[in-house]
C-alpha positions in Angstrom: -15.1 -52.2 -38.5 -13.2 -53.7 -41.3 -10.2 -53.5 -43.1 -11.7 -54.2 -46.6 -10.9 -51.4 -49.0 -14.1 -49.9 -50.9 -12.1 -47.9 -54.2 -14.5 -46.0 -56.1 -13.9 -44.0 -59.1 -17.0 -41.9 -59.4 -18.2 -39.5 -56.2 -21.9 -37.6 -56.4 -22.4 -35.0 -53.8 -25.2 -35.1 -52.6 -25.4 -30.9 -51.5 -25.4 -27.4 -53.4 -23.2 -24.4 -52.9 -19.9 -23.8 -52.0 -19.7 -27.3 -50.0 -20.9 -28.7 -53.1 -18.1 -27.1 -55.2 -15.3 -27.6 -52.7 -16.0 -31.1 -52.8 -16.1 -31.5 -56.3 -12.4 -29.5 -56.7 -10.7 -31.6 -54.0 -12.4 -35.1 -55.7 -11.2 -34.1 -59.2 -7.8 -33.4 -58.4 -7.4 -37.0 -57.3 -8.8 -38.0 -60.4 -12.3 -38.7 -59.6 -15.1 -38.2 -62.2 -17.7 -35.6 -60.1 -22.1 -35.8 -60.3 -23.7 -32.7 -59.3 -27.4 -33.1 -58.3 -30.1 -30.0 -58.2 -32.7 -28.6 -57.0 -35.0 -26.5 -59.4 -34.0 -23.4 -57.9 -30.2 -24.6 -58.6 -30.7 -25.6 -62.3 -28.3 -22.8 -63.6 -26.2 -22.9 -60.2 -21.8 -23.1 -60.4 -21.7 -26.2 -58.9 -23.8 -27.8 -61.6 -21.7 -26.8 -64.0 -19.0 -27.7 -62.3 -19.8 -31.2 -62.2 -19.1 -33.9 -65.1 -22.5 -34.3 -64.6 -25.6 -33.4 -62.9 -29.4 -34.6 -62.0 -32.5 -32.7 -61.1 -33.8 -34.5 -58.3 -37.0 -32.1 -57.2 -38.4 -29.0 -56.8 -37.1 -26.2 -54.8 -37.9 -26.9 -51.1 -35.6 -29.2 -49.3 -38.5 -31.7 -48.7 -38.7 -32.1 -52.5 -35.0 -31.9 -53.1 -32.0 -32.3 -51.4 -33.7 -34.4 -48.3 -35.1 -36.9 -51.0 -32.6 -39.8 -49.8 -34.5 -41.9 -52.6 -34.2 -39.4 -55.4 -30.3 -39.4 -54.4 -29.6 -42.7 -54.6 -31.6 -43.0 -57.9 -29.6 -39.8 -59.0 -26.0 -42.4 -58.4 -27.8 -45.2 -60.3 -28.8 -43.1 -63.4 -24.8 -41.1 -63.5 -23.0 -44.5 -62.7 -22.0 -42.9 -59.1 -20.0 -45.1 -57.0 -19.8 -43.1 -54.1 -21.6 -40.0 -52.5 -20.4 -36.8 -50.4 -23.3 -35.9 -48.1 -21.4 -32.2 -47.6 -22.8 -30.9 -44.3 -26.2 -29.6 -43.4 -29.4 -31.4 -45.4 -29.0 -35.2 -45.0 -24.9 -35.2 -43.8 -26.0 -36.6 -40.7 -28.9 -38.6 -41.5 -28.4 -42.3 -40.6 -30.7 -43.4 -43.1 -28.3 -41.7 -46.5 -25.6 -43.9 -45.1 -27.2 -47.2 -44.4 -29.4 -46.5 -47.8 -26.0 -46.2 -49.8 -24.7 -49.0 -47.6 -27.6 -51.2 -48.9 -26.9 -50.2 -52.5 -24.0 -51.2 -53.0 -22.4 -47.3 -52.1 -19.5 -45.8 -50.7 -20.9 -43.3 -48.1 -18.2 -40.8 -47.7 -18.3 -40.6 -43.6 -19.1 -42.2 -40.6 -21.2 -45.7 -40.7 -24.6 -44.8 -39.7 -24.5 -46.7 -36.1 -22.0 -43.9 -35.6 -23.9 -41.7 -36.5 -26.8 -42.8 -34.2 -24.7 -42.8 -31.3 -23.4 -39.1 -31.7 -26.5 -37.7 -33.1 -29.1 -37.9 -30.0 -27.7 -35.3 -27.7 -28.9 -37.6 -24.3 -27.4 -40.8 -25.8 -24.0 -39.1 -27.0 -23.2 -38.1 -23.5 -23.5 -41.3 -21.8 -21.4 -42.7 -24.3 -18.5 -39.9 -23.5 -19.1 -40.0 -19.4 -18.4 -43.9 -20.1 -15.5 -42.9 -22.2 -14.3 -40.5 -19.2 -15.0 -37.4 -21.7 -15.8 -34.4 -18.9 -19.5 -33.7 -19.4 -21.6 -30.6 -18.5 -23.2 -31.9 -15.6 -26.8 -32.4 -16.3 -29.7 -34.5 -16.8 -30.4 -36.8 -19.2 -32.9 -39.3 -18.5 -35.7 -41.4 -20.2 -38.2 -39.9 -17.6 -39.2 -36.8 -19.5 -42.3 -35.7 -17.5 -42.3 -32.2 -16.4 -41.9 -33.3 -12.2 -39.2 -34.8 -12.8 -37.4 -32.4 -15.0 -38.4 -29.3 -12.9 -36.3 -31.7 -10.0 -33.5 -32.7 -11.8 -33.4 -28.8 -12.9 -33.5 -27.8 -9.5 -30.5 -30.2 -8.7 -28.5 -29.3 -11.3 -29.1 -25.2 -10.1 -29.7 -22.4 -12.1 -29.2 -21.1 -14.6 -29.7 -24.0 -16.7 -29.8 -25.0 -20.3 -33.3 -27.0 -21.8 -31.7 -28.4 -24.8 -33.4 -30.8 -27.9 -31.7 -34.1 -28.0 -32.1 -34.3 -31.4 -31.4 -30.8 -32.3 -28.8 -28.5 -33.5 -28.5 -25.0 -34.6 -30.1 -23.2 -31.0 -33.8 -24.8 -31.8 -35.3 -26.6 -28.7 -32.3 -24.5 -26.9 -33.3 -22.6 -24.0 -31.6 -20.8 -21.2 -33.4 -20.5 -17.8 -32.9 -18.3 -15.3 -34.5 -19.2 -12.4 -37.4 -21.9 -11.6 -40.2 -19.3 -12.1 -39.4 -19.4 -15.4 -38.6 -23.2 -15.9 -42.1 -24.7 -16.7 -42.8 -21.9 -19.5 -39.7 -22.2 -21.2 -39.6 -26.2 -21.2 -42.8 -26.1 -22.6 -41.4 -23.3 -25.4 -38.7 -25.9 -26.1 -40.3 -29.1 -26.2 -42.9 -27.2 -28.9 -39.9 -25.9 -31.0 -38.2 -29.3 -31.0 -41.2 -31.3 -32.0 -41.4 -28.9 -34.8 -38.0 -28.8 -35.8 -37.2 -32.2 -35.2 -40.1 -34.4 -34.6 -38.7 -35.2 -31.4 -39.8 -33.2 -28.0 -37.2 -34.8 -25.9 -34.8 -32.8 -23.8 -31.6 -32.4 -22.0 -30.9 -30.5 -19.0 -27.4 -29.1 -18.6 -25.8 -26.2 -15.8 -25.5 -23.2 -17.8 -22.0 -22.7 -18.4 -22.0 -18.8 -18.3 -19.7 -16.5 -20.9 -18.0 -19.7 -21.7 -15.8 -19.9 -25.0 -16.8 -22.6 -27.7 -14.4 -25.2 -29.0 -14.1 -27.9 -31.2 -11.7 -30.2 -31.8 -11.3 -31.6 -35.7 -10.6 -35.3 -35.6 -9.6 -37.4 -38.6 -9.9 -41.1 -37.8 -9.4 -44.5 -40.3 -11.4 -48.0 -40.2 -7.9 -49.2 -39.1 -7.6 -47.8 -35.9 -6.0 -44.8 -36.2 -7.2 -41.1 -35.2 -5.5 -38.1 -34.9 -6.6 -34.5 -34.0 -5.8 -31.5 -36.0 -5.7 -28.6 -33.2 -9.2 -26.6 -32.3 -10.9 -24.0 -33.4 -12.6 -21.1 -31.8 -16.4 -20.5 -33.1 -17.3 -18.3 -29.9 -18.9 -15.4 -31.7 -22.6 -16.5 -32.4 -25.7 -15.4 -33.5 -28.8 -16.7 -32.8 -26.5 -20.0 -31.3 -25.0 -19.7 -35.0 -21.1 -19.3 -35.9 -20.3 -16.4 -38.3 -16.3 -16.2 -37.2 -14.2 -18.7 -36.4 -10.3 -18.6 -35.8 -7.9 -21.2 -35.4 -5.9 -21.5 -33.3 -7.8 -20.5 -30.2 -6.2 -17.1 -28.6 -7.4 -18.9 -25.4 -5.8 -22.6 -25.6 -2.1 -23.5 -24.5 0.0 -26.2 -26.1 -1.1 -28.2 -22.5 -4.9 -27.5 -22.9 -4.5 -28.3 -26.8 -2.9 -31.8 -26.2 -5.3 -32.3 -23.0 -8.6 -31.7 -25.5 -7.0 -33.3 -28.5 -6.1 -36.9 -26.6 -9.9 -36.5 -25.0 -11.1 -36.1 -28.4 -9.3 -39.1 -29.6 -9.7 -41.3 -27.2 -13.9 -40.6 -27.5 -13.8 -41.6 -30.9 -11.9 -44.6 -30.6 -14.3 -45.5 -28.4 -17.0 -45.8 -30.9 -14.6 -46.9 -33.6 -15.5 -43.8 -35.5 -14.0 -43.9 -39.3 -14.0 -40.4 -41.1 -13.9 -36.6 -40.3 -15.8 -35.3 -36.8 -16.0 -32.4 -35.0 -16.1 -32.8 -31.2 -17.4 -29.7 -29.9 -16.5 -28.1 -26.0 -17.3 -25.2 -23.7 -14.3 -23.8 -22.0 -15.3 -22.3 -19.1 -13.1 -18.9 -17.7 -11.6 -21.4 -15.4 -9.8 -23.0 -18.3 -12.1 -26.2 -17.7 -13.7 -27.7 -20.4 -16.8 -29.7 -21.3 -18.1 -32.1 -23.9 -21.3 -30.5 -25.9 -21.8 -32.7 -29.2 -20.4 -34.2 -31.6 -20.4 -33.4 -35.7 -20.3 -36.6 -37.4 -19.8 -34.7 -40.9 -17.4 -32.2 -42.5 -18.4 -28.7 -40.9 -17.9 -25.7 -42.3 -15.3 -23.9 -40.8 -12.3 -26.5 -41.5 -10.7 -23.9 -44.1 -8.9 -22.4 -40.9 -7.6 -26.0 -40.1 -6.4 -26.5 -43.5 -4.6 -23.1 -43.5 -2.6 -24.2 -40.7 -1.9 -27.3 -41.1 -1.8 -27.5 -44.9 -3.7 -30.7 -45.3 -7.3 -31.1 -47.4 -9.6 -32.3 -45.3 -11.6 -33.1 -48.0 -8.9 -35.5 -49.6 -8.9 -37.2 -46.3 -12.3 -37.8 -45.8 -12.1 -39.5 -49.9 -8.6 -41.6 -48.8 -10.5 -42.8 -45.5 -14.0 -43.5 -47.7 -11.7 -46.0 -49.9 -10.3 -47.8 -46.9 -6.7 -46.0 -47.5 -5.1 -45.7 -43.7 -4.3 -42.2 -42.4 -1.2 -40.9 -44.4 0.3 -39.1 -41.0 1.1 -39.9 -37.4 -0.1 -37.7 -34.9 3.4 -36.3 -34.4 3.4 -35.3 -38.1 0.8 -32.8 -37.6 2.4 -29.0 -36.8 0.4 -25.9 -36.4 1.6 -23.0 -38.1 0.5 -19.4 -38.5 -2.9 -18.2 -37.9 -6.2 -17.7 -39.7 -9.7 -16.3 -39.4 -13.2 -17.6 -41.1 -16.2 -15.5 -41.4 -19.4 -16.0 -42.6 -21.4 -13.9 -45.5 -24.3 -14.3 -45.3 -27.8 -13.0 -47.1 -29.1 -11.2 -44.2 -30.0 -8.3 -42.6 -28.5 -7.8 -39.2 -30.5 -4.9 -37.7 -33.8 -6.6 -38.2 -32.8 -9.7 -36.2 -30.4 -11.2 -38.8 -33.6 -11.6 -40.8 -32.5 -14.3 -43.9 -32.6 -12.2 -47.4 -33.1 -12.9 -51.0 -33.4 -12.0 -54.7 -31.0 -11.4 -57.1 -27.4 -10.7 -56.8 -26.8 -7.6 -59.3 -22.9 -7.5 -58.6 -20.1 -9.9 -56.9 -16.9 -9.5 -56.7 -14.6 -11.0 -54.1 -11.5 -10.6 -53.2 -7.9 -12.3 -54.8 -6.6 -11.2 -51.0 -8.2 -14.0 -49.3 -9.2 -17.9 -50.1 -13.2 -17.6 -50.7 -15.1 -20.4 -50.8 -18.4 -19.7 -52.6 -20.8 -20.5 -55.5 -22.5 -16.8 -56.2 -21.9 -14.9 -59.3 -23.3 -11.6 -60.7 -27.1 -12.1 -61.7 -27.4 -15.2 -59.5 -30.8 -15.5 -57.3 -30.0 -15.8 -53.8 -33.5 -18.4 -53.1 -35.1 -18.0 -50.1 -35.1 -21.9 -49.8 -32.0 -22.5 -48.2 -29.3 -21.8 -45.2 -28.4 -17.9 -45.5 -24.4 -18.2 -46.1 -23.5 -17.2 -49.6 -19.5 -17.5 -48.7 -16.8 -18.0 -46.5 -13.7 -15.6 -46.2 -10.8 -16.9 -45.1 -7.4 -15.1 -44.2 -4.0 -16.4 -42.9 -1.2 -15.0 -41.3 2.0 -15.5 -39.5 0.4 -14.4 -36.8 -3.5 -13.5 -35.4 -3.1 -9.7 -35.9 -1.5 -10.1 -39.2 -4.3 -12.5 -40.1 -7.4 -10.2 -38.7 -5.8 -7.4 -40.5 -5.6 -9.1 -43.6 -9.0 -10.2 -43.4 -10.9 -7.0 -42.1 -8.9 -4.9 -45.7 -10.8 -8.4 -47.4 -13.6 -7.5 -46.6 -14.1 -4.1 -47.5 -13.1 -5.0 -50.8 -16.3 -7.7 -50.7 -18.7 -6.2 -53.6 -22.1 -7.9 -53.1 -24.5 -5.5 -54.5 -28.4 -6.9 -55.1 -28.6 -8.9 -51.8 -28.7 -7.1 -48.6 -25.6 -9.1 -46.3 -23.8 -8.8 -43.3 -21.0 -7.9 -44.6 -20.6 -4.6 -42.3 -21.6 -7.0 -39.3 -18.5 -9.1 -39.8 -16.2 -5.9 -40.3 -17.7 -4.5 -36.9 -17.3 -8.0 -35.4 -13.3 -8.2 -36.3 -12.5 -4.6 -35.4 -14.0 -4.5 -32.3 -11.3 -4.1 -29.0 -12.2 -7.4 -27.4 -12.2 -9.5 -30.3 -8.6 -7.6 -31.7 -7.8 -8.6 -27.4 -8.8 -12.5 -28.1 -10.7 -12.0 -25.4 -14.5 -13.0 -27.3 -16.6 -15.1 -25.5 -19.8 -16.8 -26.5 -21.7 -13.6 -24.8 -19.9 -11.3 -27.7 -22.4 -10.4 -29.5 -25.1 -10.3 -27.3 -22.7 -7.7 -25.5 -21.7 -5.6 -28.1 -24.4 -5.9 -30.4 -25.4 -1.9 -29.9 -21.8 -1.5 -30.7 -22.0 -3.9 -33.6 -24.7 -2.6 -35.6 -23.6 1.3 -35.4 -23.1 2.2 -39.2 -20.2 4.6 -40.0 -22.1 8.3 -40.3 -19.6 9.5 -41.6 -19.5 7.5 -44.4 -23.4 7.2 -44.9 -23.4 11.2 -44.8 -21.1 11.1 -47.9 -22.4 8.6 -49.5 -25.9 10.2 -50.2 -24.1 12.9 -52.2 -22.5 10.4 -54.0 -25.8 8.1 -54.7 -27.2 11.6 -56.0 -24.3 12.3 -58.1 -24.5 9.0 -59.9 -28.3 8.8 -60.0 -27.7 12.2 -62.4 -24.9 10.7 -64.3 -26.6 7.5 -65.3 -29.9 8.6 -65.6 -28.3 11.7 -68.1 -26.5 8.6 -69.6 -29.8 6.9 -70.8 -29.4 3.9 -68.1 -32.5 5.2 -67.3 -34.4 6.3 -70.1 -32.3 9.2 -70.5 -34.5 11.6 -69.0 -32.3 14.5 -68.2 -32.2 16.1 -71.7 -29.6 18.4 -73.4 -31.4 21.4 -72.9 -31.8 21.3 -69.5 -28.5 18.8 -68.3 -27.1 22.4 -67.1 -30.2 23.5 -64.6 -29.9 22.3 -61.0 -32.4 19.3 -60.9 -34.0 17.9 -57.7 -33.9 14.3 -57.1 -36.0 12.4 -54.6 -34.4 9.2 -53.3 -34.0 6.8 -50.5 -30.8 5.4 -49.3 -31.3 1.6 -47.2 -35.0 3.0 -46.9 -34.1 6.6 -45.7 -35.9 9.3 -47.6 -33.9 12.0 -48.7 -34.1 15.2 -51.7 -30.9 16.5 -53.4 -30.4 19.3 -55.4 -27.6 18.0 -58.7 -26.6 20.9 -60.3 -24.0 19.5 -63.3 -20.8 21.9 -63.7 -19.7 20.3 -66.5 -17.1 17.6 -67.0 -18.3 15.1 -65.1 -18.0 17.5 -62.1 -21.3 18.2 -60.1 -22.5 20.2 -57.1 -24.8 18.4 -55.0 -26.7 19.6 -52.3 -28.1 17.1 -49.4 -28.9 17.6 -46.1 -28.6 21.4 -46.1 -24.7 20.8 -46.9 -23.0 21.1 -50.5 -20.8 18.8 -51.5 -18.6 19.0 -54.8 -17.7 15.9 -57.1 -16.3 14.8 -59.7 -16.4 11.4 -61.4 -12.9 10.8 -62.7 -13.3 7.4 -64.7 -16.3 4.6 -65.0 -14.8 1.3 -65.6 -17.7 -1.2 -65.9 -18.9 -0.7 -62.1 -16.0 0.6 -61.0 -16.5 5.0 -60.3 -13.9 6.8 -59.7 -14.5 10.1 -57.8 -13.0 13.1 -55.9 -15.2 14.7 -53.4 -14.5 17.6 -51.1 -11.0 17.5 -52.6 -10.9 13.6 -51.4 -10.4 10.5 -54.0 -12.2 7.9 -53.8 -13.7 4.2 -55.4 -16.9 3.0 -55.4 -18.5 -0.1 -57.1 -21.9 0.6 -58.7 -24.7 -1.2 -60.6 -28.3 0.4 -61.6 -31.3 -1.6 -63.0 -34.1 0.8 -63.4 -35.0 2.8 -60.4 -32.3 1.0 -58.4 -29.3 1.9 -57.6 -26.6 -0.4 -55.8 -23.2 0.8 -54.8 -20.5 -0.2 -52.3 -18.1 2.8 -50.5 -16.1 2.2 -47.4 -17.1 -1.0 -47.0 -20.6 -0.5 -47.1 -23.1 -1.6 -49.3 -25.6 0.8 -50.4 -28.9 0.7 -52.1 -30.5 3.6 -53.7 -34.1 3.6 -54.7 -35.0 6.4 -56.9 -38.1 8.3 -56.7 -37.8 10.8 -58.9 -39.9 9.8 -61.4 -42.0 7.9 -59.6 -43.4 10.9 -58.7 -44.2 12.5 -61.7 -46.0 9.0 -62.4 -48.4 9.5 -59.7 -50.3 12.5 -61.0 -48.7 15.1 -61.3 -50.1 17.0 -64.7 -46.5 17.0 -65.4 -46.1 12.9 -65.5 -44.0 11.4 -68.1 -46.0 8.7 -69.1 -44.5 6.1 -67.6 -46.5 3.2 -65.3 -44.6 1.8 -62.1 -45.1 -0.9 -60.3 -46.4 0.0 -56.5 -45.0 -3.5 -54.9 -43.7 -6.6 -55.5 -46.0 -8.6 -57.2 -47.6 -10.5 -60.0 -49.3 -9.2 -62.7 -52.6 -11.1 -62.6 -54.3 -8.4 -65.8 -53.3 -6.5 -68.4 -56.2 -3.9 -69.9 -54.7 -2.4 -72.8 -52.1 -3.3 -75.8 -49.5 -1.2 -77.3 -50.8 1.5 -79.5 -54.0 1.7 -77.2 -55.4 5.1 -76.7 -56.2 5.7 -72.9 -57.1 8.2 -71.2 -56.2 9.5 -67.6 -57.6 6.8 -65.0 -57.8 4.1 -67.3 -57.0 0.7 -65.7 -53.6 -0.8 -67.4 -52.2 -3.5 -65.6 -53.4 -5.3 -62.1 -50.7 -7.0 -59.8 -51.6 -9.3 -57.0 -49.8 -8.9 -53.8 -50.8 -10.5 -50.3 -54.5 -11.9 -52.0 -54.9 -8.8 -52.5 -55.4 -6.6 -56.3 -54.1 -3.2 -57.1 -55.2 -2.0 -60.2 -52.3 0.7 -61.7 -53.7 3.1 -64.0 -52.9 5.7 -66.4 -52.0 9.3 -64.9 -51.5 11.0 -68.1 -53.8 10.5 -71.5 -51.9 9.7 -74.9 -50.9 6.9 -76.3 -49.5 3.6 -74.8 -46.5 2.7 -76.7 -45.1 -0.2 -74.5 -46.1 -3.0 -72.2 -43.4 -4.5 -70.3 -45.0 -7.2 -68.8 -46.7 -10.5 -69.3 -49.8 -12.2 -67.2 -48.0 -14.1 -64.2 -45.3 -12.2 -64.5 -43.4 -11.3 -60.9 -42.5 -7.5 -60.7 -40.4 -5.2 -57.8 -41.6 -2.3 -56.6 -41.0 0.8 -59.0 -39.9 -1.2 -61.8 -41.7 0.0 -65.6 -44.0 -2.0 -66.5 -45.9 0.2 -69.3 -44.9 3.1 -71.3 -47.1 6.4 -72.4 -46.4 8.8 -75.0 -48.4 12.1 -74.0 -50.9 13.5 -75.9 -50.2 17.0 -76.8 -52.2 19.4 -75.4 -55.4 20.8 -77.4 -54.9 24.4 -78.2 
């Protein structure tokens, strides 16, 4: 360690996203000049533009990309970078980005990579902290990784017991075993994962600490000497070993337990003369004892909630420790005020496993009630390349239930049409009793997940009058070829939809202004739409007022009620399409897919059964033809092309019929 200051004028962050702008605001305030760098996925992304500057360093995939530590450091030689940001996840706690940036000549924004060494393998981290005196999960964690010995040192450890990667993170190579029946199968599950996730099939063994909470401790420390903790945080709910809320402080930790943690967490640092932001990460047990688990040797990405009450930037301190600047406060200077809440939003659908989602974000709007940290916009593509979390939501308040309540009204104001998220996940999560209690424990969702997945039927009952109510008003408007036409805009009209995948008919009959009568589900339902304001509706039903937010791009309709996003794929049409004598001439796509032929030309005559287009999906090719003979008076697509299910891809104007 040295006391040598390193100033630097110029920081590249070496990241995407909302990390990736959030470090960019904090270094610009202090008057650093920022370098963006991006994938070819990101080439259009916010946090390019937000950047003085910005370089393409690969293709899409991480591999190619953001895990290049070469194409980085060429990326700060080409801008004139003097410093780079990792940001967390990709190469934040790669050893080799900071002794690369160390070698040229860089400032590496965090730890020194022999740090990082230590605290990254999960065996070799907890020797260090038993030798510091940091309480450890008692466990195993031995060179001798054959399968005897571990199925002994299991056995004296006693079950349940946790098979964990050593060099892992994120629940891979993370098992929990029951009993030492199922021990051999589900060390061999783990060693598999972690080789695949990691490279590296070594394992920990550790006594499964049951419903325990999760804690971490945020440390800040300086290349003088000096670290301080600022208070915990409480990540217990979890999916898939994966934080979506977090809360500081802890409903769970006294001003004792806080001070017993924090001086722990200190004093482990110290130890390995860490320089930089960490997280040291603990399982409190319902005894009120807690255990070391890892160590984060990087910014994570729940520190909002410590900023909010403590009202520092963690991101300004992690600069003013880079450039060898001591810490600017004393432990004693550090006071915990209010309460505040993170959650996660993420691009993913919760009742099919939390299954990552992607495409294009029609419509977002977020809320001025909450500090949201984020780098989607309307019409951005949500790639399936990278980690799931579009945004973080973060409340405060002077207390937890002001807080929670300030974040679950948030929420429902979220508009993130396009993308399917778990937006109603996170609403469930907040409002359930044991989380409004404090009493969630790492076992929440697993627990409540039943509970937690329930949709309001209430609301999705009502909202299928409502999707057929604007399906009819913007389809009569001509945001859909203006179909409904002035002779007949008065006769009840049957529409054929889905709603989240869920067939359903309705019956619109249109009573004239803007009111309409819609029949679903053998119940009728009045409405009227009182205002559209770009995709803001405005609507009374069943003598109720009510907002919605709405977008529609062909067949597709996306709208949020109630907190609840919505979409709405129209089949109306589509039908017709198929073969019925009554088509209107126009050609769907069946699937996603790419259009690999094209078989006629506008102004074609073709008759019924002639080929048009051909799209490729799964290796396989589906040849769409006409339904209808006449005259083909638009093509909407181009060879390679890539085209969603039901969108137009060719137009037919109807010969008239032979008399």
């Amino acid at each position: 360690m040295t006391n040598k200051t390193t100033p630097f004028t110029k920081v590249l962050v070496a990241n995407r996203g909302e990390i990736a702008l959030r470090v960019i605001r904090s270094a610009r305030a202090m008057g650093y000049r920022t370098v963006a760098v991006y994938s070819s996925a990101d080439a259009g992304a916010r946090h390019v533009r937000a950047a003085d500057q910005a370089v393409a360093i690969g293709e899409a995939l991480p591999a190619e990309s953001y895990l290049r530590i070469d194409r980085i450091i060429e990326a700060a030689r080409l801008s004139g970078a003097d410093a780079i940001h990792p940001g967390y996840g990709f190469l934040a706690e790669n050893p080799e980005l900071a002794r690369a940036c160390r070698d040229a000549g860089l400032v590496f924004i965090g730890p020194s990579a022999e740090s990082i060494i230590s605290m990254g393998h999960k065996a070799g981290a907890k020797k260090l902290m038993i030798e510091a005196g940091v309480p450890c999960v008692p466990g195993y964690q031995g060179e001798d990784q054959s399968e005897e010995r571990l199925i002994r040192e299991a056995d004296n450890v006693g079950f349940p017991v946790m098979i964990k990667a050593t060099a892992g993170g994120g629940g891979r190579g993370m098992r929990l075993v029951e009993s030492a029946d199922e021990f051999p199968a589900a060390l061999k599950s783990a060693r598999s994962e972690a080789q695949s996730a990691f490279g590296d099939p070594e394992v920990i063994l550790e006594r499964a600490i049951i419903n325990p909470r999760h804690i971490e401790i945020q440390i800040m420390a300086d290349r003088h000497g000096n670290a301080i903790y600022l208070g915990e945080r409480d990540c217990s709910i979890q999916r898939r070993h994966q934080k979506v809320v977090e809360e500081a402080p802890s409903p769970a930790v006294s001003g004792q337990l806080r001070a017993e943690m924090g001086d722990t967490a200190v004093k482990a640092v110290k130890a390995i003369q860490y320089e930089g932001a960490g997280t040291l990460e603990f399982l409190l047990d319902q005894d009120g004892h807690f255990y070391f688990m890892e160590m984060n040797t990087r910014l994570q990405v729940e520190p909002p909630v410590t900023e909010a009450i403590t009202g520092l930037d963690l991101v300004e301190l992690q600069l003013r420790m880079a450039a060898g600047e001591p810490l600017p406060l004393a432990q004693s200077d550090v006071v915990l005020k209010g309460h505040a809440i993170e959650v996660r939003l993420c691009a993913e659908n919760p009742s099919d496993g939390f299954m990552p989602q992607s495409g294009t974000m029609a419509l977002w709007q977020m809320p001025d009630t909450l500090r949201v940290e984020d780098a989607v916009e309307s019409g951005s593509e949500v790639p399936p390349f990278y980690d799931s979390m579009i945004a973080k939501l973060i409340s405060y308040g002077d207390d937890r239930e002001e807080a929670r309540r300030r974040l679950l009204s948030g929420l429902e104001d979220v508009v993130a049409l396009g993308v399917e998220t778990n937006q109603h996940f996170l609403s469930a999560c907040i409002s359930h009793p044991t989380f409004v209690q404090g009493q969630a424990t790492t076992a929440f969702v697993g627990d409540h997940q039943d509970q937690l997945l329930q949709r309001d039927t209430v609301a999705d009952k009502r909202a299928r009058a409502v999707a057929a109510a604007l399906l009819y008003a913007t389809d009569a408007a001509g945001a859909y070829g203006g179909s409904i036409s002035a002779i007949t805009h008065r006769l009840p009209i049957i529409f054929r939809f889905s709603v989240d995948g869920e067939a359903a008919d309705a019956l619109v009959s249109n009573l004239g202004n803007a009111r309409f009568r819609v029949v679903v589900d053998d119940e009728s339902h009045e409405l009227s739409l009182d205002s559209v304001e770009g995709g803001s509706v405005r609507f009374t039903s069943d003598g109720l007022s009510e907002k919605a937010e709405m977008i529609r791009t062909d067949a597709r309709l996306f709208f949020r009620y109630r907190g609840q996003s919505y979409r709405v794929d129209d089949h109306t049409h589509e039908a017709a399409a198929k073969g019925d004598e009554a088509g209107d001439g126009t050609v769907r796509a069946s699937m996603n897919g790419r259009v690999v032929a094209i078989h006629a030309s506008a102004g074609d005559t073709v008759e019924v059964g002639q080929a048009v287009i051909v799209l490729e999906a799964m290796k396989m090719e589906h040849v769409h033809v006409a339904r209808v003979a006449g005259t083909l008076i638009s093509v909407s697509v181009s060879e390679g092309d890539q085209v969603t299910a039901g969108k137009i891809v060719a137009e037919i104007e109807v010969a008239e019929a032979a008399e």
